[in-house]
C-alpha positions, 0 to 999 in steps of 0.5 A, a space after each residue: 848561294 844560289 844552285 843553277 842547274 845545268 843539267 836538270 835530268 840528273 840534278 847537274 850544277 854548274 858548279 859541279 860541272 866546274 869541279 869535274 872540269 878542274 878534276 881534269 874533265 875536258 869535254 862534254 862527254 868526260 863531264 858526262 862519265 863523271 856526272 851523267 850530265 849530258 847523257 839523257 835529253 841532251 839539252 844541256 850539252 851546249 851549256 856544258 860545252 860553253 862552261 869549259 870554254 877554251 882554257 882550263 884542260 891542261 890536255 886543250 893547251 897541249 893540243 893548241 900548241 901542237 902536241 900529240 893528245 895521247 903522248 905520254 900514254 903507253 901502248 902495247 906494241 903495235 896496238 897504237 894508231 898509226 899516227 901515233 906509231 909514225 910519230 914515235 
């Protein structure tokens, strides 16, 4: 099998960017948290972005239909943003 390197900095594959993103990765900079893809010239940034794509983050499809990203997560009180705090 041949290995294509996203990010050649750290020795990033797609492949592991692919299991980061179904280990519930969805963006560039959480691939990043997980990988450190991302993090040092920045080139592979666009090629990582085009690997999620637009399907496949289960937290992508809830904000597409209009739900709150950070529902469900608990905040001490009055430490949520004010958008959060009105919608409650």
């Amino acid at each position: 099998m041949t290995r294509v390197y996203v990010c050649s900095c750290f020795g990033i594959t797609e492949t592991q960017v692919r299991e980061h993103a179904a280990a519930g990765a969805c963006t560039p900079r959480q691939i990043a948290s997980a990988s450190k893809a991302g993090t040092d010239c920045g080139s592979c940034v666009r090629r990582i972005q085009s690997l999620l794509g637009r399907g496949g983050c289960p937290r992508r499809e809830l904000l597409d239909q209009g739900a709150l990203a950070l529902a469900g997560l608990d905040a001490p009180e009055g430490m949520a943003p004010p958008a959060l705090r009105e919608a409650a």
